[in-house]
N, C-alpha and C positions, 0 to 999 in steps of 0.2 A: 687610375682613370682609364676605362675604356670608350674608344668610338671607333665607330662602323659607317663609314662614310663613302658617299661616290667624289666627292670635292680633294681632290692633293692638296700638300700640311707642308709648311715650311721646317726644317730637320731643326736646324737652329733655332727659330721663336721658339721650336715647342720645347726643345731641352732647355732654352733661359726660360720660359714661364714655370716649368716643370720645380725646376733649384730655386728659382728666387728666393729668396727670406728664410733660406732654409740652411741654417748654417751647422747641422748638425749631416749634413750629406758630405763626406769625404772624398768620394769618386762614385761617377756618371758611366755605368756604360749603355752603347747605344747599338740597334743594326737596323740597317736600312733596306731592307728587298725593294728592288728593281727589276721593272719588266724588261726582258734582254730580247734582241732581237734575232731567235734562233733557238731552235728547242732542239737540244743532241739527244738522241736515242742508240739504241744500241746498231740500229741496222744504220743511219744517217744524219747528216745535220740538217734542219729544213729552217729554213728563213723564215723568221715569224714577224707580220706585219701587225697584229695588234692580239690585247690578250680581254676578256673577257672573266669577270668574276660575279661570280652569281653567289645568293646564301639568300638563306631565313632569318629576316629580321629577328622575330623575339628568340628565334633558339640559339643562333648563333652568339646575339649577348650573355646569354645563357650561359652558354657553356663559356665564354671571352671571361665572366666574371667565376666562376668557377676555378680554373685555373690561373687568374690571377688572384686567388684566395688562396691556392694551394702553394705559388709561389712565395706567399706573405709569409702563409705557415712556416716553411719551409729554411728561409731565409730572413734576415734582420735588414728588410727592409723601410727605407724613407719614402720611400715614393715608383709608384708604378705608371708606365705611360703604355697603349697598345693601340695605334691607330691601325686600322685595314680598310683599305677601300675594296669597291666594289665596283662595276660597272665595266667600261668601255675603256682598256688603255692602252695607249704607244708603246714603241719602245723607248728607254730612258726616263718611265715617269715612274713615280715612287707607289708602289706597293702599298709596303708595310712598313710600320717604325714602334720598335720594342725598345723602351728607355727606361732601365734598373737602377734608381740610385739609395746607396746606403752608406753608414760610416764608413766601412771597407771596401778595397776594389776586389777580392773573393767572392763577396756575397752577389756584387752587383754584376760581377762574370757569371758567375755559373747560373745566378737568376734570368739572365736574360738570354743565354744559351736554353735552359731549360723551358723558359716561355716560345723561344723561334722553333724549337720542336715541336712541342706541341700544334703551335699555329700550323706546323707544315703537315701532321698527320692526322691531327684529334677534329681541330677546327670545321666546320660544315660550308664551307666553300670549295663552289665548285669551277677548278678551270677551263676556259676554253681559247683555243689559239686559234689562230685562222692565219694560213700563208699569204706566201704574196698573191696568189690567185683569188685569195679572197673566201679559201674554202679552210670549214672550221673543223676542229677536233678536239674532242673532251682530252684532257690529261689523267692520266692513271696516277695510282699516288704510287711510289716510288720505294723500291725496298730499302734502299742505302736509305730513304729518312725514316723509314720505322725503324730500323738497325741503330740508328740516332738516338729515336723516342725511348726506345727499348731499354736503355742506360738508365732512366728518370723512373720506372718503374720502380712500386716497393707495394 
């Protein structure tokens, strides 16, 4: 299941609604991104007052279920979860929540490693921060996460 939301998701309801009734799920893994407040770059640390996420509705699902299809393929899994918000957030509020569950905790590791890559390099959202002055700036994407992504290739 994917969704693309501006609304934050409580971590717990959605891992119990996720297993319920589902007693062929062995182990649940989960990650949670959180917006931090401070963005390190190579030259400085700069205090980050809120974060901004922008995308394309239908493409972004698009491609969300795409990759959650290649994860399927990929691995024996029971159940996929992939909320991302969008919009206007603080620091401390939730992101994103990738929830991989399968007979084994193998699958449901390395599936949902595989999915948080992707989201951080493939996915079509766009960041923006904005300091404590209140002035914004787009985020670059990041080599160490394509160097991540890069693994998942075949």
């Amino acid at each position: 299941m994917i969704r693309v939301q501006a609304e934050n998701f409580d971590v717990g309801a959605e891992i119990n609604a996720l297993s319920k009734g589902n007693p062929s799920i062995g182990g649940i893994c989960s990650f949670v991104g959180l917006v931090r407040d401070f963005q390190h770059t190579k030259e400085d640390e700069t205090r980050v007052s809120a974060m901004t996420l922008e995308h394309y509705p239908g493409m972004t699902q698009k491609k969300l279920e795409e990759i959650e299809a290649i994860a399927r393929d990929r691995w024996p899994l029971e159940e996929v979860l992939i909320i991302h918000r969008y919009g206007r957030m603080e620091p401390g509020e939730n992101i994103v929540l990738v929830v991989t569950a399968s007979a084994h905790r193998k699958a449901a590791f390395e599936s949902a490693e595989f999915l948080m890559d992707f989201l951080k390099t493939k996915a079509p959202f766009w960041k923006l921060e904005e300091d404590e002055q209140g002035d914004g700036s787009w985020v670059d994407a990041r080599e160490a996460d394509d160097e991540a992504a890069s693994k998942w290739e075949k």
